[in-house]
LOLUM-958492 format. One record per residue: residue number from 1; residue in one letter; x, y, z of N, C-alpha, C in turn. Coordinates in steps of 0.2 Angstrom, whole numbers. Example, Ala and Ser with C-alpha at 12.3 -4.5 7.8 and 13.67 -1.06 7.14 Angstrom:
% residues 2
ATOM donu marro   nxx   nyy   nzz  caxx  cayy  cazz   cxx   cyy   czz
ATOM    1     a    66   -28    39    62   -22    39    66   -16    39
ATOM    2     s    64   -11    35    68    -5    36    64     0    39
***
This chain:
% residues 365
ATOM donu marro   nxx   nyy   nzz  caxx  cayy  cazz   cxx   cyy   czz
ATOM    1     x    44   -92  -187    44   -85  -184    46   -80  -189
ATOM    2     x    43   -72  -189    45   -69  -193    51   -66  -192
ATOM    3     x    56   -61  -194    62   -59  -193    62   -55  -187
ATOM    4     x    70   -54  -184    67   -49  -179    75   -46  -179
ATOM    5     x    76   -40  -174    82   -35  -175    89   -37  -171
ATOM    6     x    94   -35  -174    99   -39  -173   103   -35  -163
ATOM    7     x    98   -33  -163   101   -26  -156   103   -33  -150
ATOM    8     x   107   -31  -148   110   -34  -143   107   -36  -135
ATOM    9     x   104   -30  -134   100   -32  -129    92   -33  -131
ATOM   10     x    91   -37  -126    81   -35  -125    79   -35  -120
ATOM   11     x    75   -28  -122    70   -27  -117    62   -30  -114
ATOM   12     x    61   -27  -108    56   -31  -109    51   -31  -111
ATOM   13     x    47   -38  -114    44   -40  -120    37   -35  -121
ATOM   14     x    35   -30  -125    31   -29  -127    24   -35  -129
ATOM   15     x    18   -36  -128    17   -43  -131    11   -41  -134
ATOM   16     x     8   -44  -142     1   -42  -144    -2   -48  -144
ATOM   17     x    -7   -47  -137   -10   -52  -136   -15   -55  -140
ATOM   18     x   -18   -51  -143   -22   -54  -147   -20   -59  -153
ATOM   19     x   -16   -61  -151   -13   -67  -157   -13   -74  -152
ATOM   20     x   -15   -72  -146   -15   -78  -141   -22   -79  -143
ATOM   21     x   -25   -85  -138   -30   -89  -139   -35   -85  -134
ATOM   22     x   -41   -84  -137   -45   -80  -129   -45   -85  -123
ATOM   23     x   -43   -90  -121   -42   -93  -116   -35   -89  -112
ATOM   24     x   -31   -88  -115   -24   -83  -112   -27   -75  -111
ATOM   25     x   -31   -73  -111   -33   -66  -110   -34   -63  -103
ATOM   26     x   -34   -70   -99   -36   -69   -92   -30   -68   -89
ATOM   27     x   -29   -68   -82   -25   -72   -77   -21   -77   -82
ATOM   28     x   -15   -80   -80   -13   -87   -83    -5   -87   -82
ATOM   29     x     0   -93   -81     8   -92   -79     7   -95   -85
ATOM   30     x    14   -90   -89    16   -93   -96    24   -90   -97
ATOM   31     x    27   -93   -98    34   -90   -99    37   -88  -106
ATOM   32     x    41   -84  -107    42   -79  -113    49   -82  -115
ATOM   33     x    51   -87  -119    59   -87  -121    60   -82  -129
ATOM   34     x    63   -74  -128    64   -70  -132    70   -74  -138
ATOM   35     x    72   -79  -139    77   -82  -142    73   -79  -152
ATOM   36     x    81   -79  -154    78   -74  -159    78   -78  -164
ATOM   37     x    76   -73  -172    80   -79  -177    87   -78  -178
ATOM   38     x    90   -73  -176    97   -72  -175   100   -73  -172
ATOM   39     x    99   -78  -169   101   -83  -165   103   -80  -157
ATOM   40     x   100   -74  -156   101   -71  -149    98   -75  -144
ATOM   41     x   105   -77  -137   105   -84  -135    98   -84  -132
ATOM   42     x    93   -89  -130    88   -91  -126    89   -87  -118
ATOM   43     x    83   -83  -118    81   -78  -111    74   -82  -110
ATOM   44     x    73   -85  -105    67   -89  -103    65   -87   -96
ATOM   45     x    61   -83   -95    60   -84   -86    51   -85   -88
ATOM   46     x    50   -85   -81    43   -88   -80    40   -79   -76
ATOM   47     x    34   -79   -81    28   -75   -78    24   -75   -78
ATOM   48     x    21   -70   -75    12   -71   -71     9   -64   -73
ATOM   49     x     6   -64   -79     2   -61   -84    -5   -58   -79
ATOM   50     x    -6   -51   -79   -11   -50   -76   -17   -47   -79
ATOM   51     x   -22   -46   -82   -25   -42   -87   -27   -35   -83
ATOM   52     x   -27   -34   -77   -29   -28   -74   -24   -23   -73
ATOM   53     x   -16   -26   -74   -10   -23   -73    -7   -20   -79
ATOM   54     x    -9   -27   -85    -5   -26   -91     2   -25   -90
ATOM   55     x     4   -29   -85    13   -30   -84    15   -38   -85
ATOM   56     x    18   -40   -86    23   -46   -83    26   -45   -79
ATOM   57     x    30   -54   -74    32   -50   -69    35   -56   -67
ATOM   58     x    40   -58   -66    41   -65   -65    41   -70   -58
ATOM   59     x    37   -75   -60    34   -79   -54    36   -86   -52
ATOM   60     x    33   -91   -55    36   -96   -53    38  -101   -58
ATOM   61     x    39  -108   -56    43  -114   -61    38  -118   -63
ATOM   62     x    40  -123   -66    33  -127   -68    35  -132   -75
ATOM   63     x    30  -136   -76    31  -140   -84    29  -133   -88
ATOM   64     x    30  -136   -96    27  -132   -99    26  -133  -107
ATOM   65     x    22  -129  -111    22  -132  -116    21  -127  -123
ATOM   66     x    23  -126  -127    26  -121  -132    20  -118  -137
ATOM   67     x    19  -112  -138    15  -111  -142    18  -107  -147
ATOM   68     x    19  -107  -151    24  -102  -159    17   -97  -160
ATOM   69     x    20   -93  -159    17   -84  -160    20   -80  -164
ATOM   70     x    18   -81  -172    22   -76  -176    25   -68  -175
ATOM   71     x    15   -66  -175    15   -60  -174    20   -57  -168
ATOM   72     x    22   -61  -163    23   -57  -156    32   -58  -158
ATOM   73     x    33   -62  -163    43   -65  -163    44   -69  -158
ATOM   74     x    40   -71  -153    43   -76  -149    40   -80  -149
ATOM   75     x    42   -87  -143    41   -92  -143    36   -90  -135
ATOM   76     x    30   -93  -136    25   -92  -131    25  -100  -126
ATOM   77     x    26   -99  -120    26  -105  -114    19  -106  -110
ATOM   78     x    14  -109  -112    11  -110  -105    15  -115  -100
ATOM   79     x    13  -113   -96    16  -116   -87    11  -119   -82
ATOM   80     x    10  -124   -80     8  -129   -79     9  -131   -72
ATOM   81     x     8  -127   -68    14  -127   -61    14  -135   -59
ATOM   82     x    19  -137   -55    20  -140   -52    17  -143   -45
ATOM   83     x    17  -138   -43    13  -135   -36     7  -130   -39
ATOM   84     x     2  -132   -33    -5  -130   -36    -2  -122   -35
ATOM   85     x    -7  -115   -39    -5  -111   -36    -8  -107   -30
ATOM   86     x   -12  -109   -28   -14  -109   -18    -9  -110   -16
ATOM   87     x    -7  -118   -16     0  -120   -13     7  -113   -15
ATOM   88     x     9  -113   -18    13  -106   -20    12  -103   -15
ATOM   89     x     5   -99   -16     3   -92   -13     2   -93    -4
ATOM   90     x     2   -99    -4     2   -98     4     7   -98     6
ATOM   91     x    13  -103     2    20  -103     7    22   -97     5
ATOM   92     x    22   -92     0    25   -86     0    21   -80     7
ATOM   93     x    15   -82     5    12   -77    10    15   -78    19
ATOM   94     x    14   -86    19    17   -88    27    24   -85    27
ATOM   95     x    29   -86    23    35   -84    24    35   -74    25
ATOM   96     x    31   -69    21    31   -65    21    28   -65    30
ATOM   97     x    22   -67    33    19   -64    38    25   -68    45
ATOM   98     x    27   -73    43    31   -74    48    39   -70    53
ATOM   99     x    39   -64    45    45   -58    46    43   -56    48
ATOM  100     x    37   -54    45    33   -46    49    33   -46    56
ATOM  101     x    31   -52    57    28   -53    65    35   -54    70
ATOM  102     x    40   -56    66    48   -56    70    49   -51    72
ATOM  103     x    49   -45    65    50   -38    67    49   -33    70
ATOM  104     x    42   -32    68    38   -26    70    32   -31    76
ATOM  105     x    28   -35    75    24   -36    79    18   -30    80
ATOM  106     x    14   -30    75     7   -25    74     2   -24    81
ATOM  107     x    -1   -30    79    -5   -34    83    -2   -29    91
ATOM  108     x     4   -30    95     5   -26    98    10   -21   101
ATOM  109     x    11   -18    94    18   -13    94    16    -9    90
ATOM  110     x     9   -10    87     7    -5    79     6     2    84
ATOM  111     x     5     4    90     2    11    93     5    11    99
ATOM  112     x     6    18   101     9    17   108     3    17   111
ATOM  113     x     2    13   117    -5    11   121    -1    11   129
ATOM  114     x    -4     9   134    -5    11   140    -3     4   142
ATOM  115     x     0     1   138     0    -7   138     6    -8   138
ATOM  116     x     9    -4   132    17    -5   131    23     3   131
ATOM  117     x    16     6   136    23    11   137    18    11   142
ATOM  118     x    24    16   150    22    17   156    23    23   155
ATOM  119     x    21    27   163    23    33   166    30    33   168
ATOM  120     x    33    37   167    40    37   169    43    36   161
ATOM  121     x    42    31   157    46    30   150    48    36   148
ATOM  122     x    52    33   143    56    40   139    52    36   131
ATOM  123     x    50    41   128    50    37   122    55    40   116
ATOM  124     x    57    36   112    63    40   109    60    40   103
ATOM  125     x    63    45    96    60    49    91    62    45    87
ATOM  126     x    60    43    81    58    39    78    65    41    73
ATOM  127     x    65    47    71    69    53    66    76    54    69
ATOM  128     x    76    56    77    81    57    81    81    55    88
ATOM  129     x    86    48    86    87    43    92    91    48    97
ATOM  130     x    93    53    96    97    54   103    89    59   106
ATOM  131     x    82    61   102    79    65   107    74    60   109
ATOM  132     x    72    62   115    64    58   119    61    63   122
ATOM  133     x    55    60   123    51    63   127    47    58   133
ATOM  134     x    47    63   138    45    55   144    39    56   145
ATOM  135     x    36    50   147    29    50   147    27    50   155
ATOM  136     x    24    57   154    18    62   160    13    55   160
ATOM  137     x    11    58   167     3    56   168    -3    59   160
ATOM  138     x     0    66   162    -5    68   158    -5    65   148
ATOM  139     x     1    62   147     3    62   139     0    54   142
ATOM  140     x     1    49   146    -2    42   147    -8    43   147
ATOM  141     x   -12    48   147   -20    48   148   -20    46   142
ATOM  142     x   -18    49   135   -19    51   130   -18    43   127
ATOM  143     x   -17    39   129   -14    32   124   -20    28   126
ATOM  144     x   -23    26   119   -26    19   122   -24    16   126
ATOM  145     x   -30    10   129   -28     4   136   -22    -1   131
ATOM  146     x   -28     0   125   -23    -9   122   -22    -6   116
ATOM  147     x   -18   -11   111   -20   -13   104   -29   -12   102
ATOM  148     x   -27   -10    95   -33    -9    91   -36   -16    88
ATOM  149     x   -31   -20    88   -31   -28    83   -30   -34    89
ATOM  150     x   -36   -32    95   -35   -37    99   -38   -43    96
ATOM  151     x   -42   -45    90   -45   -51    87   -43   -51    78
ATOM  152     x   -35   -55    81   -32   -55    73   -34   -63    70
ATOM  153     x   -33   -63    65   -32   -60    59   -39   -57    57
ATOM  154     x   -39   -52    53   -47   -50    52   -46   -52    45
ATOM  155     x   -53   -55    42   -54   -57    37   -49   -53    29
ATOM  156     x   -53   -48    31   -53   -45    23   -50   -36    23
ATOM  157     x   -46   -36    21   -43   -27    23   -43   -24    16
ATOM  158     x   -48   -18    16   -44   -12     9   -39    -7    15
ATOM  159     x   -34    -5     9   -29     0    10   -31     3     4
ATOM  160     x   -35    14     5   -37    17     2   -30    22     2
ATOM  161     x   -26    24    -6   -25    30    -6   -28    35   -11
ATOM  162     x   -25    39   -12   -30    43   -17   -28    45   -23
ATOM  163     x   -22    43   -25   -22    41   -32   -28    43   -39
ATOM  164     x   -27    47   -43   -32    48   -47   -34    43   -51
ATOM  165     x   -30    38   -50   -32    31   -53   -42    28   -53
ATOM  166     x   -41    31   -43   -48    30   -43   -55    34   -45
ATOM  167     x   -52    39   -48   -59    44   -52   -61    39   -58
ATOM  168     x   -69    39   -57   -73    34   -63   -72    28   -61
ATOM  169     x   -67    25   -56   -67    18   -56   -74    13   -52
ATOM  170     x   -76    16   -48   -83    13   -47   -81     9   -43
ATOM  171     x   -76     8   -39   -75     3   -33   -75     5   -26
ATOM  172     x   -82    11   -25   -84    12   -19   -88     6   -15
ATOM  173     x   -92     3   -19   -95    -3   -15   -90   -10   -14
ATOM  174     x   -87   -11   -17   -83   -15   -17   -78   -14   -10
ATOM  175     x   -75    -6   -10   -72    -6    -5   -77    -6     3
ATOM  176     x   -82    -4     3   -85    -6     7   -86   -11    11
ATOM  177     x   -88   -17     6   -87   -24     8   -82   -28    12
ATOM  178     x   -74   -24    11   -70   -25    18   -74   -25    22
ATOM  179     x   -68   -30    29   -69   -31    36   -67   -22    38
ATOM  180     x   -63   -22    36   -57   -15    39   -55   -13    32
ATOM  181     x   -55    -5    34   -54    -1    28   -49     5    31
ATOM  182     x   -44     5    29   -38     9    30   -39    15    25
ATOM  183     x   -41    19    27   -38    27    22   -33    30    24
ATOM  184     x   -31    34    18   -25    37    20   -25    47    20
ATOM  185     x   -19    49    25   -20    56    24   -26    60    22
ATOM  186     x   -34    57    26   -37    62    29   -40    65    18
ATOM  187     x   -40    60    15   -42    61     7   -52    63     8
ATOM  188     x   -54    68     5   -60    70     5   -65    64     3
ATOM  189     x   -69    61     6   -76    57     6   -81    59     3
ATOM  190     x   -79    63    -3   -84    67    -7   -87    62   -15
ATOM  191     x   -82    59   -16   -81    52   -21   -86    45   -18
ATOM  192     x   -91    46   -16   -92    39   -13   -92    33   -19
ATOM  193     x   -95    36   -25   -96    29   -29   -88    26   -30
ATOM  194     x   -85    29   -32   -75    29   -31   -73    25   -25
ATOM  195     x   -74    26   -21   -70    25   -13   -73    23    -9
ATOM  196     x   -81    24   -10   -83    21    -3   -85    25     2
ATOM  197     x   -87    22     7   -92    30    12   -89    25    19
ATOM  198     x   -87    21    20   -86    17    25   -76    18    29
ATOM  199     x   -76    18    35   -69    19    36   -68    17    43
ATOM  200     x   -62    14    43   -59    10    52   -54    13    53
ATOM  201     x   -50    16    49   -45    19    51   -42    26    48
ATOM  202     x   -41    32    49   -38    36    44   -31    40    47
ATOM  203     x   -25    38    43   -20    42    43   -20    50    44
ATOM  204     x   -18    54    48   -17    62    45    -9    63    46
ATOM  205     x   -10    67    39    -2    70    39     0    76    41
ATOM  206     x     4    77    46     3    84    50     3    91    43
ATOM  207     x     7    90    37     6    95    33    -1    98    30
ATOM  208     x    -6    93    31   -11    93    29   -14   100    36
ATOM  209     x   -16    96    41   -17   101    45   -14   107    46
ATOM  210     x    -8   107    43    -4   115    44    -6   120    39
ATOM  211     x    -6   117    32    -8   121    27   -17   122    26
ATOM  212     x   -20   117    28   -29   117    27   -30   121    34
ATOM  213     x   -28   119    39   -32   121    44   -26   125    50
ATOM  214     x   -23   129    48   -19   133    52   -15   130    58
ATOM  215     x   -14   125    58   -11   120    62   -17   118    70
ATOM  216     x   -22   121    66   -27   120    75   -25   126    78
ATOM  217     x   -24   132    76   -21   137    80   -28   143    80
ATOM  218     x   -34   142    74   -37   145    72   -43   143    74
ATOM  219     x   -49   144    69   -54   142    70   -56   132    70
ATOM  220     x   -57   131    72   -56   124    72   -63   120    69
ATOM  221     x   -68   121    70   -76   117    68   -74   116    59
ATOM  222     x   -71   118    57   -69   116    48   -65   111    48
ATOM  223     x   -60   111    52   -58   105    53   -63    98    57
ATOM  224     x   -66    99    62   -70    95    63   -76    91    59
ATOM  225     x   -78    99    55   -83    95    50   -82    92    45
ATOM  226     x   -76    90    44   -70    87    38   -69    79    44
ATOM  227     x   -68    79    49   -67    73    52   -72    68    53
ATOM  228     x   -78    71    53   -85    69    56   -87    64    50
ATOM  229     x   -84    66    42   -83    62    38   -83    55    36
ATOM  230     x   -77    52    43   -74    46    45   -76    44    51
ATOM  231     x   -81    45    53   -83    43    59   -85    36    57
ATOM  232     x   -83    30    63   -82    34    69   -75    30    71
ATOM  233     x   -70    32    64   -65    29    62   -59    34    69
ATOM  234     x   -54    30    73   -48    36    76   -45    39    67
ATOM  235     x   -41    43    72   -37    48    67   -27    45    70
ATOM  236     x   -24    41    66   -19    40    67   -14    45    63
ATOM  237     x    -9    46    69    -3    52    69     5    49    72
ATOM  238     x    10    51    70    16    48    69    15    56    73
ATOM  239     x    15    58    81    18    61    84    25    62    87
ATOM  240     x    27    56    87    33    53    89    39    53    82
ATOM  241     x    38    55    77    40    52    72    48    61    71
ATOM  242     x    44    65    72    47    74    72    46    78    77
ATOM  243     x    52    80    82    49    84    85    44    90    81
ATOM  244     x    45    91    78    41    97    77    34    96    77
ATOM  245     x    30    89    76    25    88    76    19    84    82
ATOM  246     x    28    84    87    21    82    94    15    88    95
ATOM  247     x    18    92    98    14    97   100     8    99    93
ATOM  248     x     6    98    89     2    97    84    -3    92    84
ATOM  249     x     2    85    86    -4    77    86    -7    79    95
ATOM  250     x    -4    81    99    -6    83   105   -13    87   103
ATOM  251     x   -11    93   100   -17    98    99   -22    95    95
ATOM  252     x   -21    92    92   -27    88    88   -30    81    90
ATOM  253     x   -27    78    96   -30    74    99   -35    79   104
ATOM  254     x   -33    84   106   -37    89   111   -44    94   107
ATOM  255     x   -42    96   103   -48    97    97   -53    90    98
ATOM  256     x   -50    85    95   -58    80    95   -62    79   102
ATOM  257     x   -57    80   107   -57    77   114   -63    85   117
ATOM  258     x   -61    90   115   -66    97   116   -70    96   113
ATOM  259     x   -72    96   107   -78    95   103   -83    89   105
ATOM  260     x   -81    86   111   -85    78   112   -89    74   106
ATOM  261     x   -82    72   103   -85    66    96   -84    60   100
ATOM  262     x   -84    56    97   -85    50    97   -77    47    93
ATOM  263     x   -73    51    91   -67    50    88   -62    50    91
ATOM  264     x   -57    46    92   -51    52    94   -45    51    90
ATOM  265     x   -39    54    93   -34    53    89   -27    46    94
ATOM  266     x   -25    43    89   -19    37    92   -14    39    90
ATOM  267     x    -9    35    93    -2    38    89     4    32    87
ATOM  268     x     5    33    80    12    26    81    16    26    85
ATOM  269     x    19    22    85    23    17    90    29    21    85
ATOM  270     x    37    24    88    40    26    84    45    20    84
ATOM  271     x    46    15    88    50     8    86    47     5    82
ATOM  272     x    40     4    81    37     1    77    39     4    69
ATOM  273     x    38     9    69    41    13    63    47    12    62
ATOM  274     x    51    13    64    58    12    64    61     2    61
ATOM  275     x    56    -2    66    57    -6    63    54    -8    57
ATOM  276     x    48    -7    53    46    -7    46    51    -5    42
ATOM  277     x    52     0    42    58     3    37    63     0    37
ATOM  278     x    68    -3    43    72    -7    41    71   -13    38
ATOM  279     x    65   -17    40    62   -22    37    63   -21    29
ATOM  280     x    60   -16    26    58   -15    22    65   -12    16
ATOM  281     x    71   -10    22    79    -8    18    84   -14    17
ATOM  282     x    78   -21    20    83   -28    21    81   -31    12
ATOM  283     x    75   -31    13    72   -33     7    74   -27    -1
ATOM  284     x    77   -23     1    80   -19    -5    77   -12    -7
ATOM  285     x    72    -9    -2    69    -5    -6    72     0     1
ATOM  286     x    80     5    -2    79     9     2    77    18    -1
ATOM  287     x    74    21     5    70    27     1    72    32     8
ATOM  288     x    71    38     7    73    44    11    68    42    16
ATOM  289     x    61    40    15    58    39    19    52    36    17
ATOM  290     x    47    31    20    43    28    20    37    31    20
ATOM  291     x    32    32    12    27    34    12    20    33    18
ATOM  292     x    16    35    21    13    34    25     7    28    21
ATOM  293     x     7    27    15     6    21    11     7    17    17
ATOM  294     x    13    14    10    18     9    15    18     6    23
ATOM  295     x    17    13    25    17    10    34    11     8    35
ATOM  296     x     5     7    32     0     6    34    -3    -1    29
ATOM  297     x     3    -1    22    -1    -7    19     4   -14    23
ATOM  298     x     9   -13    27    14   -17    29     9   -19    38
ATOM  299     x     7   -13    41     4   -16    46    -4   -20    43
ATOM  300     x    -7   -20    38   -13   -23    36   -10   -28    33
ATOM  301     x    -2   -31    30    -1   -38    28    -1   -42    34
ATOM  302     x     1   -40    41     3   -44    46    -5   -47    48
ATOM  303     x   -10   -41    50   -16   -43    53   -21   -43    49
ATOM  304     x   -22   -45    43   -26   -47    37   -23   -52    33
ATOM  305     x   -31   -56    32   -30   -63    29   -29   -59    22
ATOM  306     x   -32   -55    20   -33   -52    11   -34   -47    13
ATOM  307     x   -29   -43     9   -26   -37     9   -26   -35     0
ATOM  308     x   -31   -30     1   -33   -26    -8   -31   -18    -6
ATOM  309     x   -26   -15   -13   -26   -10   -12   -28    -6   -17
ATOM  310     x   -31     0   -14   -36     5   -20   -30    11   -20
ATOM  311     x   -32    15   -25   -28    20   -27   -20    22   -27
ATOM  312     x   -16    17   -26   -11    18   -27    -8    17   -33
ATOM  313     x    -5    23   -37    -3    25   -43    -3    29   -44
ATOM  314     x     6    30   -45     9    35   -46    11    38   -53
ATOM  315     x     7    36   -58    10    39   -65     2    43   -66
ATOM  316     x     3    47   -69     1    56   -73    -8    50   -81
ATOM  317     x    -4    44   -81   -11    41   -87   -11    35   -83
ATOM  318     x   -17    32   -85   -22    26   -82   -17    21   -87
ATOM  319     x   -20    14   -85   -17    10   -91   -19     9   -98
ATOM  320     x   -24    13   -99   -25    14  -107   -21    20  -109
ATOM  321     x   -17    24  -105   -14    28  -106   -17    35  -107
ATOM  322     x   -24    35  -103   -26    41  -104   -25    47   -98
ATOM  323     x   -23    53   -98   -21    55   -93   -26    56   -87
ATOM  324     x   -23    57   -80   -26    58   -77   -24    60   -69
ATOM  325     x   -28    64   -65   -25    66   -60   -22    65   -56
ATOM  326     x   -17    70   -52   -13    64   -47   -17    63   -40
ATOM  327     x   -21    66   -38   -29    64   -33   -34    62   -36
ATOM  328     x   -36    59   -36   -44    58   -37   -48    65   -33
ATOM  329     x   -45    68   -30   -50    73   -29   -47    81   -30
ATOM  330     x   -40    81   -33   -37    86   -37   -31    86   -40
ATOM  331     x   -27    89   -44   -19    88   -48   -15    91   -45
ATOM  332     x   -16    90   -39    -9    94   -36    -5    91   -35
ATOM  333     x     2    90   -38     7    88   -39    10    86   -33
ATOM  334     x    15    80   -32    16    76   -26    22    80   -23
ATOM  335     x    25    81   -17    32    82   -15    36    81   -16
ATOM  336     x    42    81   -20    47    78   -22    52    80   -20
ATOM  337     x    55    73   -17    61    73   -13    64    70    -8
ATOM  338     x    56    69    -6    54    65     2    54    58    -1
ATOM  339     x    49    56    -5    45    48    -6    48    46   -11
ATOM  340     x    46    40   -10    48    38   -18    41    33   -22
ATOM  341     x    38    37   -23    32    31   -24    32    28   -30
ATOM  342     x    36    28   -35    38    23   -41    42    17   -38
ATOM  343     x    45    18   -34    49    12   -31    43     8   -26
ATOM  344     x    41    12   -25    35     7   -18    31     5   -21
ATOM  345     x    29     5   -27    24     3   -33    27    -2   -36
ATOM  346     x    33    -3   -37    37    -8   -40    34   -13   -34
ATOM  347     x    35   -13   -28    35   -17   -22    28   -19   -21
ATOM  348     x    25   -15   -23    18   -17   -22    16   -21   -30
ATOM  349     x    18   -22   -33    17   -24   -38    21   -32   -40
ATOM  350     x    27   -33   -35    29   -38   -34    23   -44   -28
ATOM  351     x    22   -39   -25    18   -43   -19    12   -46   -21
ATOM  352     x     9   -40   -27     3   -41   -31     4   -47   -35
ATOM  353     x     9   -52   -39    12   -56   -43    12   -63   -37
ATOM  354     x    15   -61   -34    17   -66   -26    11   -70   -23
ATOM  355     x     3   -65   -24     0   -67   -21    -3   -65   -13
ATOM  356     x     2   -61   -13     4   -59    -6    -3   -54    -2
ATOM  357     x    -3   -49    -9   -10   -43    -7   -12   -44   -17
ATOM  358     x   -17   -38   -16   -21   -38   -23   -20   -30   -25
ATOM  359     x   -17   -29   -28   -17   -21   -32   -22   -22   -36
ATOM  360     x   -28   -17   -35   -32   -14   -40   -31    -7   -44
ATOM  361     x   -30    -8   -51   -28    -2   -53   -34    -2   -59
ATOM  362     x   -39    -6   -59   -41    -5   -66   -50    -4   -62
ATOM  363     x   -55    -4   -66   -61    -3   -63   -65    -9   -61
ATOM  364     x   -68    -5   -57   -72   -12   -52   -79   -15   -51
ATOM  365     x   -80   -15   -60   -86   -15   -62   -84   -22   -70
***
């Protein structure tokens, strides 16, 4: 091997692959021991090399067998699993879908329905356990009969954000080919080679409606001709989530209901929320609050066989490092303070590793 610096620590391994065999170019588990020629002690863990991520990440155990790589200063491991890596990827996945389903329960807790709340109930706020609100005849009219996912698991799920990752990416036909396509926050359909022209599900974030469309308080058909978009997708709203925002998910359930679409608007379940986040605070990632991302790729882990996620990516360049927007449909800078989406990208990029779901970050061509 060639010489390398006497520093104390090491980072994690930058690697120049091209000194590997084009058979390592792909997908492949191979373990990095940084053991120096100065003797700095042996660091050995095992990873799962992605060509789409250009990360390492550490994954599983295995045989293994030593490859000498001058140019990179270490000693290069292929790994040889033990266990097929299907077997892997199932027990990891069973064990992930087994907690979801302990705690949150999708399938029938993902929305408040006519099913799991009555007339008379109180429902409590999701933000502020000491306020409720009780459920009228007239707010029970407003709830579906049942769950949306009365025939689980459904095959194949994208989860759409709008990350300017996906401009030029070319993965609108692909994400069509899902069973179910989750979008998120109400993102403009004007991209279709990008995104796709197809949708089951779309999140709105009440900010959105208050700065684009005067809260519903104005002219309303601009807002409808923006909906009509995602037909004949509902429009899911965390009513329950801030007092401030009932009366808004209320008015915009009543908008689509005036305008006689074929739409309407649902509402999460604020237990149900409350119980992801904790899920999610047990497991290590605690954040001020849970991206509307997040709450939507956690219910599509529960009731999807395969779960791919588009546009999420939160850094300013692509992974060739070229800049790029922070929407695919404009730069308008994210709010900071509330989210944490580097951290929930770390998480989705461990589950991505795991096998769990599939992060698309690169083109899909």
């Amino acid at each position: 091997m060639g010489s390398s610096s006497n520093s104390a620590h090491v980072s994690s391994p930058v690697v120049d692959w091209s000194c590997l065999p084009v058979l390592l170019q792909s997908s492949f588990l191979l373990s990095l021991s940084l053991k120096k020629i100065s003797g700095h002690p042996p660091l050995i863990s095992l990873y799962h090399f992605d060509s789409s991520l250009l990360v390492l990440r550490p994954l599983f155990c295995g045989f293994h067998c030593p490859i000498l790589c001058p140019s990179c200063d270490m000693l290069i491991i292929i790994v040889f699993s033990v266990a097929t890596l299907s077997d892997v990827i199932n027990q990891e996945w069973k064990k992930w879908l087994n907690n979801f389903q302990e705690c949150c329960n999708a399938g029938r807790y993902f929305l408040v329905t006519q099913e799991n709340t009555h007339i008379g109930d109180n429902i409590t706020y999701e933000t502020r356990k000491d306020k409720h609100i009780e459920v009228t005849e007239k707010i029970h009219k407003m709830f579906p009969k049942t769950s949306l996912f009365t025939d689980m698991p459904i095959r194949s799920c994208a989860v759409v954000e709008s990350g300017g990752i996906l401009r030029n990416s070319c993965c609108g036909a692909e994400i069509d080919r899902a069973d179910y396509i989750f979008r998120c926050n109400l993102a403009p359909m004007n991209y279709s080679d990008d995104i796709g022209t197809k949708t089951s599900l779309v999140t709105a974030n009440p900010s959105i409606l208050i700065e684009r469309y005067s809260s519903l308080m104005e002219r309303r058909k601009p807002f409808m001709d923006m909906i009509k978009t995602y037909e004949p997708a509902p429009v899911l709203m965390a009513a329950f989530s801030f007092l401030s925002v009932t009366d808004l998910s209320f008015r915009t359930y009543y908008t689509l209901k005036d305008f006689g679409e074929n739409q309407t608007v649902i509402f999460y379940n604020p237990t149900y929320l409350s119980n992801i986040e904790l899920y999610w605070k047990k497991k290590g990632l605690v954040v001020r609050r849970l991206s509307s991302g997040l709450m939507i790729v956690s219910t599509a882990l529960e009731i999807c066989d395969k779960v791919t996620l588009y546009g999420f990516w939160p850094f300013d360049k692509d992974t060739n490092g070229n800049p790029i927007p922070h929407h695919y449909y404009d730069n308008r800078p994210p709010i900071t303070g509330v989210f944490s989406m580097p951290d929930e990208f770390f998480l989705y990029s461990q589950m991505h590793s795991k096998g769990i779901l599939k992060l698309k970050v690169g083109k899909c061509f």
